[in-house]
C-alpha positions as CSV (number, residue, x, y, z in Angstrom):
1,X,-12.7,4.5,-4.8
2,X,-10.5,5.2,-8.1
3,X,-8.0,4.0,-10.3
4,X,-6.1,6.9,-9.8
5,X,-6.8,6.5,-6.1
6,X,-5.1,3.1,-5.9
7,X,-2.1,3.8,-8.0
8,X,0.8,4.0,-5.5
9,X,3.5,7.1,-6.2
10,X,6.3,5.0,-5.8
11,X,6.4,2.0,-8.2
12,X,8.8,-1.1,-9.5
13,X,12.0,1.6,-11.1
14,X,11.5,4.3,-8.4
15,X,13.9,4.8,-5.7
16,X,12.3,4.1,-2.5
17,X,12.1,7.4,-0.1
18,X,14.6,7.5,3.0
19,X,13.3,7.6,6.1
20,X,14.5,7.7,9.7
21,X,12.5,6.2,12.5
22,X,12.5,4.7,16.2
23,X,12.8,1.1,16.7
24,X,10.2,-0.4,18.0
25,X,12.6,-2.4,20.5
26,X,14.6,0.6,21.6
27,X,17.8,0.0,19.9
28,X,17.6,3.6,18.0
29,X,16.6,4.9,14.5
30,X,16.2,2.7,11.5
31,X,16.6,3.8,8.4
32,X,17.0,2.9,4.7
33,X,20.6,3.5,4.9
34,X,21.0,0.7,7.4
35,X,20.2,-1.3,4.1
36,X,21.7,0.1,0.7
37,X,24.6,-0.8,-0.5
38,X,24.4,-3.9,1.9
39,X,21.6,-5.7,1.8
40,X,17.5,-6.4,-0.1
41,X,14.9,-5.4,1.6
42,X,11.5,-6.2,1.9
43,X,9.7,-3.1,3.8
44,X,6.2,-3.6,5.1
45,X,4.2,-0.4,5.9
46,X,0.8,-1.0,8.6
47,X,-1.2,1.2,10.3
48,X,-1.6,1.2,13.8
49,X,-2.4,-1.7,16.0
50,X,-5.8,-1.0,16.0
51,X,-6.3,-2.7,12.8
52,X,-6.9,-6.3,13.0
53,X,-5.9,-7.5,9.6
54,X,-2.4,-5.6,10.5
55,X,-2.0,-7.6,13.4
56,X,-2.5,-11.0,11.7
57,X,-0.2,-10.1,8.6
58,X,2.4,-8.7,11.1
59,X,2.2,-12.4,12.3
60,X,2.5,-14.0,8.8
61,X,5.5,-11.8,7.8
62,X,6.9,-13.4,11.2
63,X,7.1,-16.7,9.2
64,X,8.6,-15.4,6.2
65,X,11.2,-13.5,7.4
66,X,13.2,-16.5,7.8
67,X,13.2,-17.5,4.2
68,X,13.8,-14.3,3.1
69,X,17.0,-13.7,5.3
70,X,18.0,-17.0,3.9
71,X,18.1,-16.0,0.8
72,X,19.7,-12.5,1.1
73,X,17.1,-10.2,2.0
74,X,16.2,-8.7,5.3
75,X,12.5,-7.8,6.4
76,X,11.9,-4.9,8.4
77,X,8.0,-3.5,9.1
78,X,6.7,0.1,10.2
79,X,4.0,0.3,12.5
80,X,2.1,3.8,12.5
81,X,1.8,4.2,16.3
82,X,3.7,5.6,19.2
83,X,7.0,3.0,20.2
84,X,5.8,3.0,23.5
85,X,2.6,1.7,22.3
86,X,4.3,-1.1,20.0
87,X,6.9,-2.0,22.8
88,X,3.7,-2.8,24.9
89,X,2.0,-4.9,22.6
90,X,5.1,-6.6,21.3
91,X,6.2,-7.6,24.6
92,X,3.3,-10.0,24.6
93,X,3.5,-10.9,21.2
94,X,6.9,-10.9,20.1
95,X,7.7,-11.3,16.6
96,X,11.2,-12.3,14.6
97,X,11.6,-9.2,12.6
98,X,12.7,-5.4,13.1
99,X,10.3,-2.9,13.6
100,X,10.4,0.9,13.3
101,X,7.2,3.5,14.4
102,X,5.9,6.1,12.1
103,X,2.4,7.3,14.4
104,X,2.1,9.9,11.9
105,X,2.2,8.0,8.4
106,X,5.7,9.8,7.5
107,X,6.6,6.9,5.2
108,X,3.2,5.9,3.7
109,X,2.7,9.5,2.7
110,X,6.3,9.0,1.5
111,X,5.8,5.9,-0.3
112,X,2.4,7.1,-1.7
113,X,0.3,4.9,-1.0
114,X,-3.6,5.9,-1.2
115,X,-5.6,7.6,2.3
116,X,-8.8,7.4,0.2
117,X,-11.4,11.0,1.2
118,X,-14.0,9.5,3.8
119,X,-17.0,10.1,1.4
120,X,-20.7,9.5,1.8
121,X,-19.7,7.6,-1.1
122,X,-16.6,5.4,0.8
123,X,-19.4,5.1,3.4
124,X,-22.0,3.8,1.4
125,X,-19.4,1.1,0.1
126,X,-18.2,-0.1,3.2
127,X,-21.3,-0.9,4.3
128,X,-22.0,-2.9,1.2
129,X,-18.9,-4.7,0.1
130,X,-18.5,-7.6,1.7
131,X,-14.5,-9.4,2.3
132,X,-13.5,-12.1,3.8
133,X,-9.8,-11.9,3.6
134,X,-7.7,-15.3,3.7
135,X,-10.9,-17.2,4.6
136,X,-10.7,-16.7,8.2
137,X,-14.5,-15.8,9.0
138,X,-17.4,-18.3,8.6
139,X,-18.8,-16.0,5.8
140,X,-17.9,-12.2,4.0
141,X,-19.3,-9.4,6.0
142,X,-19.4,-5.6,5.4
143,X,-15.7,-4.2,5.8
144,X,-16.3,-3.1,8.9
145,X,-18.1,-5.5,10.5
146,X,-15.5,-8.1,9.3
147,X,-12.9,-5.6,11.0
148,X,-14.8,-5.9,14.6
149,X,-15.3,-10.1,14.1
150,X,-11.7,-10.2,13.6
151,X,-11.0,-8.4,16.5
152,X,-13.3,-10.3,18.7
153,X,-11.6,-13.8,17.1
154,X,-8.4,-12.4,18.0
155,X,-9.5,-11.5,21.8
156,X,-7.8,-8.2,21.3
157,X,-9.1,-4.8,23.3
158,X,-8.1,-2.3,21.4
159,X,-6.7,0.8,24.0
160,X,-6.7,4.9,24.0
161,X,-3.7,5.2,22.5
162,X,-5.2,2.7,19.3
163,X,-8.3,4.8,19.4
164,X,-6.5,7.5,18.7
165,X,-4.6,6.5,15.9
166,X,-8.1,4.8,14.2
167,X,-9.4,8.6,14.3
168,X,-6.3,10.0,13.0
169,X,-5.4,6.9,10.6
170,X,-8.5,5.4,8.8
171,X,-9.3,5.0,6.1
172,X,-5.0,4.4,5.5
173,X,-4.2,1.9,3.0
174,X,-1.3,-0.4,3.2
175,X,1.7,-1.7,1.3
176,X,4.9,-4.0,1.2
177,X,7.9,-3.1,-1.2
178,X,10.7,-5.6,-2.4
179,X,13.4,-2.9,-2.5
180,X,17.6,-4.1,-4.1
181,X,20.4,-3.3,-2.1
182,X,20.8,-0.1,-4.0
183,X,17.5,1.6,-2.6
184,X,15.3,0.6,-6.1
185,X,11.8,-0.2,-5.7
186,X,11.9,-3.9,-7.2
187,X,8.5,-5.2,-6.7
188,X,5.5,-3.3,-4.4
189,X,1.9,-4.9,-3.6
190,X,-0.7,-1.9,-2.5
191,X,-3.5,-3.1,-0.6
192,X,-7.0,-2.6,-3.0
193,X,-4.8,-2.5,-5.8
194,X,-6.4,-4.4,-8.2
195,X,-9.8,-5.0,-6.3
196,X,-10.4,-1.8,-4.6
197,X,-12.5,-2.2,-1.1
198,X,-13.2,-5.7,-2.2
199,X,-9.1,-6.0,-1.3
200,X,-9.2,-4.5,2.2
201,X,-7.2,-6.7,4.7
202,X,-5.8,-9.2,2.1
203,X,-1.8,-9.4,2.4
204,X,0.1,-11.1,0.0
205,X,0.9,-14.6,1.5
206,X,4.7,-15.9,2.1
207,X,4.7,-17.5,-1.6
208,X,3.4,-14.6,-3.4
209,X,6.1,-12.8,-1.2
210,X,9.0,-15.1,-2.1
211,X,8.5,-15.8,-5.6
212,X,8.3,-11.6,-6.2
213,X,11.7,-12.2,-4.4
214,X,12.8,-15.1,-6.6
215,X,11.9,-12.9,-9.7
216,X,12.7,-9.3,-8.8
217,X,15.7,-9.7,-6.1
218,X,17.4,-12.7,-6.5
219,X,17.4,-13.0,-10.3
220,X,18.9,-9.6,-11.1
């Protein structure tokens, strides 16, 4: 994977991209405009729910988004798969923050952020890069085998409809933004960035999340 690969289109400067989208809970489209001129925003962008390490930061920006909305800025997350899919899964594992589907990677494509070429060469490194993101297996394992183990900790049984994004989706990157209330990229943190594959999985943890907020947000 390249530099030029990893190097998201939209950066700190940039205004962010509007979008439009269904809410995951049914309440009707979500869009940037429900935030400028109003209110921060921190934007997460996942795949679909077929990716474990999604999952498990979806549940860690669950206990930031507190801290952020005390301190100004709202959190909102975008799920790339159907909203009857999400509604499903989020019925059983509700979480604090708004939600919008994008199935078909509208915003990431938007937002720029990398879909590297599935390459004999992309294979060859996932089979030999080894990650262990956040510590949570006993030791690093090829990308993705640590995918599956994750998967199996997490009990989860992935559907048709996941299948189908995987096929359509992979190999996506992912990205969170820090964007001020008048729609400027502030602060953005691309998954691989800085270690390439070596990065798959790794999501920047609530501190690194609220100090970029401290610095970026809440200081200007």
């Amino acid at each position: 994977m390249t530099i030029s690969e990893l190097h998201p289109t939209i950066s700190p400067g940039d205004p962010a991209p509007d979008f439009a989208l269904p809410a995951v809970d049914g309440s009707g489209i979500v869009s940037l405009g429900d935030y400028r001129g109003k209110t921060p925003l921190f934007l997460a962008l996942f795949v679909g729910l077929w990716c474990p390490f999604c999952r498990r930061a979806i549940a860690q920006v669950g206990t930031t988004e507190q801290a952020l909305k005390a301190s100004g800025i709202e959190t909102l997350g975008i799920v790339a798969t159907p909203p009857e899919n999400a509604r499903l899964y989020f019925k059983f594992r509700p979480t604090r923050f708004r939600l919008a589907a994008d199935p078909e990677l509208t915003t990431h494509r938007a937002f720029g952020l990398p879909k590297p070429s599935s390459t004999p060469e992309l294979m060859k490194a996932l089979g030999e890069i080894r990650i262990n993101p956040d510590g949570i297996l006993p030791e690093p394992l090829p990308i993705i085998e640590a995918a599956a183990a994750v998967a199996k900790l997490d009990g989860y049984a992935a559907n048709e409809i996941d299948h189908a994004d995987m096929e359509r989706q992979w190999p996506q990157l992912k990205g969170q933004f820090l964007i001020d209330r008048d729609g400027i990229v502030r602060w953005a943190s691309i998954e691989g960035a800085t270690e390439g594959l070596a990065g798959v999985g790794k999501f920047p943890s609530s501190d690194e999340i609220l100090a970029a907020a401290r610095t970026t947000l809440l200081a200007a």
